[in-house]
C-alpha positions as CSV (number, residue, x, y, z in Angstrom):
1,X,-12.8,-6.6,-3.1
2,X,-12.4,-3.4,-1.3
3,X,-9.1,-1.9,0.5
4,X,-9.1,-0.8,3.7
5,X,-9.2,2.8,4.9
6,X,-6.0,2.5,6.1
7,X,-4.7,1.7,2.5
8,X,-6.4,4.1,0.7
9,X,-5.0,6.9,3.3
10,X,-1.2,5.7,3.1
11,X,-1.1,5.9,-0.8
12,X,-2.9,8.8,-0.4
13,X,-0.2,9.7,1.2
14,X,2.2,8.5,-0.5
15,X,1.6,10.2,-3.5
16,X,2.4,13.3,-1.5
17,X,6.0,12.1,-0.8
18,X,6.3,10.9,-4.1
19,X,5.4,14.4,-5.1
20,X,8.1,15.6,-3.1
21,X,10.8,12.5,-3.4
22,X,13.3,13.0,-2.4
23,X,12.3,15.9,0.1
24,X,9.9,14.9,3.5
25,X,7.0,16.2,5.1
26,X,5.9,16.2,8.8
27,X,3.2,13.9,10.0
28,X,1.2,17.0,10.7
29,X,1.5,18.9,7.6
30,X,1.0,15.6,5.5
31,X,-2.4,14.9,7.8
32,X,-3.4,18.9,7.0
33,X,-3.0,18.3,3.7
34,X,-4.6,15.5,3.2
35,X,-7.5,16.0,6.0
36,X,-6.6,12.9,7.7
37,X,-6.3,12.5,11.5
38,X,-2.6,13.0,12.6
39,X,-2.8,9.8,15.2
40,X,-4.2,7.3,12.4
41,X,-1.7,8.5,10.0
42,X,1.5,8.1,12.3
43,X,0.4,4.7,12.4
44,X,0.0,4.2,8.9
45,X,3.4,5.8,8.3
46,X,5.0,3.9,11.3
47,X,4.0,0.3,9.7
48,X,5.8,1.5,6.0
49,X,8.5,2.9,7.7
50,X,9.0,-0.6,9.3
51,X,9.2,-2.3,6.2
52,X,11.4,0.3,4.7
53,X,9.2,2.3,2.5
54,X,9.4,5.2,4.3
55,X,12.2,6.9,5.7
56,X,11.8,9.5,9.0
57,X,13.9,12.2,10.2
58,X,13.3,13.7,13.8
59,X,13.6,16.9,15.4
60,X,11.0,20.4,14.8
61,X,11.7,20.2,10.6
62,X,11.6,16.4,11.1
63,X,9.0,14.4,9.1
64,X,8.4,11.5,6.4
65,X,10.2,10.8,3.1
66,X,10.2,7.7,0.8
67,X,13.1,5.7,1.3
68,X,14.0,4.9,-2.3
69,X,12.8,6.5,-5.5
70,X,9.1,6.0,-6.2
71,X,9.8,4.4,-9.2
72,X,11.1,1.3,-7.4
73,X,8.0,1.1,-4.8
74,X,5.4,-1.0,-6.3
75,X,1.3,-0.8,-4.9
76,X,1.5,-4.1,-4.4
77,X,4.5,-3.7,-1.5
78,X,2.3,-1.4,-0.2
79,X,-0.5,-3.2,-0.1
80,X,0.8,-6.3,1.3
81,X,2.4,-4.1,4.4
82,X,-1.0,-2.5,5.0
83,X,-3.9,-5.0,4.0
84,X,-1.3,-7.9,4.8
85,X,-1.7,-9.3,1.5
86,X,-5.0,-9.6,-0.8
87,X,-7.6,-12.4,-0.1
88,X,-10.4,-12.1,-2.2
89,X,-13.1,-15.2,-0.1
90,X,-12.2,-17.0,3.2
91,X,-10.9,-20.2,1.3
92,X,-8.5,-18.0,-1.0
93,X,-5.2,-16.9,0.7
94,X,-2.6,-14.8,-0.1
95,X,-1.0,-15.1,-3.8
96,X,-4.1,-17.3,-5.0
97,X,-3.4,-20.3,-2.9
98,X,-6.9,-22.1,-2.5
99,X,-7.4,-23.8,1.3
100,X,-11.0,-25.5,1.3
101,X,-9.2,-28.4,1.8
102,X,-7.5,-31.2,-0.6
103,X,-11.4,-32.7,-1.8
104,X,-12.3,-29.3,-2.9
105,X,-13.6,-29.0,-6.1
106,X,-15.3,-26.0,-6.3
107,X,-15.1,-23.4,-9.1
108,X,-15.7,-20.4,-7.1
109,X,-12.7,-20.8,-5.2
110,X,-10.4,-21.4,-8.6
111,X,-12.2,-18.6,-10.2
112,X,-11.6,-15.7,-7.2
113,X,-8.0,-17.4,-6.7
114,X,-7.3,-16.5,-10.3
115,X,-8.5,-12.9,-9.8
116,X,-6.3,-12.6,-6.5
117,X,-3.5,-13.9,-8.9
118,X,-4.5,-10.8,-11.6
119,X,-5.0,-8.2,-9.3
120,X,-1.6,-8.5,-7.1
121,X,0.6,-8.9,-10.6
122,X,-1.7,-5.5,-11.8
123,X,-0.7,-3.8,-8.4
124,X,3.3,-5.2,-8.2
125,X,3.5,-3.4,-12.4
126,X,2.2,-0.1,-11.1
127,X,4.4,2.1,-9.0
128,X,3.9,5.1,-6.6
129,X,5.2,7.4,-9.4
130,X,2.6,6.5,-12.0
131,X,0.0,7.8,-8.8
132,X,1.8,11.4,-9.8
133,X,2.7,11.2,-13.2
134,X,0.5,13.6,-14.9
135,X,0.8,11.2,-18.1
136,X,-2.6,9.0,-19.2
């Protein structure tokens, strides 16, 4: 079970506007920062913005801002906009649901289904300000 690049980058970066809620950041800056490439993280930012996580402003001290209070953006939203959900193996889909097929009886499947299950309800209890709280 490994997350994407992609992933890992935007809550990278959106600890940053976390950091900085309810102030912005340009694209550039936020790339600088964060030693990303500028054109991968538009995109990135362009897909959360889309599903209402981010807010943008334009114009030269135009940028990137959450568009509610990190404490009310769970991982798992984020996750499911970037990854598209979590699927653990082939025959386990979003949510746990198990698709080998109705004669299925194999244990695997159930097992990595419940550990989809676990792992989204861990992500949708943690929020983007626990990524900044300086709290253990």
């Amino acid at each position: 079970m490994k997350l994407s690049t992609k992933t890992t980058y935007g809550l990278r970066a959106l600890a940053v506007l976390a950091r900085l809620f309810p102030e912005g950041l340009s694209v550039a800056d936020l790339a600088n920062q964060e030693k990303m490439s500028v054109k991968y993280l538009e995109t990135i930012l362009s897909s959360l913005k889309k599903q209402s996580i981010l807010s943008s402003t334009k114009g030269s001290a135009g940028g990137y801002s959450l568009a509610r209070n990190p404490k009310e953006i769970n991982l798992w939203q984020v996750v499911e906009v970037l990854e598209g959900g979590l699927a653990v193996a082939h025959c386990v889909g979003n949510r746990g649901k198990v698709f080998c097929g109705d004669h299925c009886d194999c244990r695997v499947g159930q097992i990595l289904s419940e550990i989809e299950v676990v792992w989204a309800s861990l992500l949708q209890k943690r929020t983007l300000a626990e990524l900044v709280s300086t709290k253990n």
